[in-house]
N, C-alpha and C positions, 0 to 999 in steps of 0.2 A: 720739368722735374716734378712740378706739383700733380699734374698726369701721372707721371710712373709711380710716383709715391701713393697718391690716390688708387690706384690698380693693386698694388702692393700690398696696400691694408685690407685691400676690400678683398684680395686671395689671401691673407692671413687669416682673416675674421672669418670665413668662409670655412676654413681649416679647423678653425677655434669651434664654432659653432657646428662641423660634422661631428668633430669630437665630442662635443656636448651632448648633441645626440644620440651619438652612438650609447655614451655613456648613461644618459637616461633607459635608452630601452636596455641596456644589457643591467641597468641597476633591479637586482630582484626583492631590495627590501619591500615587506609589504604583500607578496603575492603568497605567501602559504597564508598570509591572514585572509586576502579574498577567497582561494581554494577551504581553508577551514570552515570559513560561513558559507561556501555554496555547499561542501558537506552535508555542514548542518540546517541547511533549510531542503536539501534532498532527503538526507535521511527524516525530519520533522514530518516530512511527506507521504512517506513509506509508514510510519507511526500512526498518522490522524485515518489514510485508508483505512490500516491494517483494525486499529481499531473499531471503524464504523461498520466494515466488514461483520469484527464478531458478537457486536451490540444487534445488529440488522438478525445474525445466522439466533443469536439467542433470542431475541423475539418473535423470529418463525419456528423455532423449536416450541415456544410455550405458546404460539397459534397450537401449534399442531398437537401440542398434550391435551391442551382444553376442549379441539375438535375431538380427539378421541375419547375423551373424557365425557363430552354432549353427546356421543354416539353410542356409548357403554349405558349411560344412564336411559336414554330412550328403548334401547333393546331392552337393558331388564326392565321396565314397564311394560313394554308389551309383552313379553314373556311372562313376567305375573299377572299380568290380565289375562292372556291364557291358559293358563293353569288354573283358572277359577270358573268352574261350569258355571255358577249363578249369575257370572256377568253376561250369559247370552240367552237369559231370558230374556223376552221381550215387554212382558209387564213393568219391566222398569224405563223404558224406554219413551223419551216424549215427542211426537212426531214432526217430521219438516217437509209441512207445505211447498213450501219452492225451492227447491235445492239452487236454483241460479240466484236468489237475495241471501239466502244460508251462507253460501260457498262463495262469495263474489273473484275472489284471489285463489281459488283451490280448484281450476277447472276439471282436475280428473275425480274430484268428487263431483262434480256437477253431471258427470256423461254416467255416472253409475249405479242409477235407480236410486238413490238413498232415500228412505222413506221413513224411517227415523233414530234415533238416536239418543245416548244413553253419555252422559257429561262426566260420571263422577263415577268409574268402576270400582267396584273393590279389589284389591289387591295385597297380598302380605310379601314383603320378601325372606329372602331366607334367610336364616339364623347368622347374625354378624355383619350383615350387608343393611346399610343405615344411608338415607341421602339427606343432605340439608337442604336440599330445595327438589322436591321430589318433581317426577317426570310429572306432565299433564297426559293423560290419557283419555281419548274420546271414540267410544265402540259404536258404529255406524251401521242401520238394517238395511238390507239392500231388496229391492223385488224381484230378485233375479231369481227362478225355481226349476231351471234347466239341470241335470246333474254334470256332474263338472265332465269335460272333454278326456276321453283317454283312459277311464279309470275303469270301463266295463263294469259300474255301478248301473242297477237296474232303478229304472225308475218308478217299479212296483214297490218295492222291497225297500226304498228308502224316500225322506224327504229329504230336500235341500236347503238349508238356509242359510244365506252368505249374510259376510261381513268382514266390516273393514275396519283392522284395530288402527287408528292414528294416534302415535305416541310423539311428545317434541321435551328430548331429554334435552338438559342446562349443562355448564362445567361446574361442575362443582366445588372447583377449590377458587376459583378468579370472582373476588368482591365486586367487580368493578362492572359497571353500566353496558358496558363493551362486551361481554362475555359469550364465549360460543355457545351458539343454539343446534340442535340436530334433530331434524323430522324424519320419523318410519313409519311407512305406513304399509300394512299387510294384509291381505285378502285371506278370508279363513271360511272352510265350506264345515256346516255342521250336518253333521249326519246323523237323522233321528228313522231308526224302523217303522216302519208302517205295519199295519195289523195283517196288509198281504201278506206280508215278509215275515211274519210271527214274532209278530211285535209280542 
């Protein structure tokens, strides 16, 4: 009898303990609060992206104003250098022996006769245009006296004198150490009449 009874209980308990089970997994208190916090650590996730996203896009925006900002200010450098006949004389000019210790970092200056050069051109800009850290500009003589290819200039009737404006404008509005730089540099032929040509 203590056998059946033994069997008995042990199919009771068996019963008891399915039920329990059952009754645990079908008990849902408690899971909208695990669903609420995976919510909110997905959405928290979409947020700290979303964020780095437009912190990253507005730092490559004010890369990108300050580059064009260095590239506006080098142009008009060299543009007001150009517009000043005086700065291509050449009596103002002090020459450079060896363009390979001159130029160590600037190898197309190094291949282009520079034979000398002029550090501090004059320049005005025009009316209203004002820079806080003006462009550096440096006007370069070259020995080159071939007349330029294609132009069907006579090489009686004029001389050649080349040169190369190198301007390296700044950003102008960014305080900071880091600031965009932009180098231009431009090949310019002058052309002076000869007494062939009726000078």
């Amino acid at each position: 009898m203590d056998v059946k009874n033994k069997s008995l209980r042990r199919e009771e308990e068996k019963k008891v303990m399915g039920k329990k089970s059952n009754l645990i997994l079908r008990n849902e208190s408690g899971a909208a609060l695990v669903v609420a916090l995976l919510m909110i650590v997905i959405l928290s996730l979409i947020g700290l992206a979303s964020s780095s996203t437009s912190t990253f896009e507005i730092k490559l925006s004010g890369n990108k104003r300050g580059a064009t900002d260095a590239f506006y200010t080098a142009d008009g450098g060299s543009q007001a250098v150009l517009a000043n006949l005086g700065n291509f004389s050449t009596a103002y000019y002090t020459a450079v022996p060896d363009p390979l210790a001159e130029f160590p970092t600037k190898i197309e200056l190094q291949n282009e006769g520079v034979v000398s050069k002029q550090t501090s051109p004059s320049f005005s800009s025009p009316a209203g245009v004002s820079y806080p850290k003006a462009p550096q500009v440096t006007i370069y003589y070259t020995n080159i006296g071939a007349p330029p290819k294609g132009l069907g200039f006579s090489a009686i009737n004029f001389e050649f004198n080349y040169y190369i404006i190198d301007s390296v404008g700044r950003d102008q509005l960014d305080a900071s150490a880091n600031r965009s730089n932009c180098e231009i540099r431009e090949k310019v032929v002058r052309l002076i009449p000869t007494m062939q040509g009726g000078y």
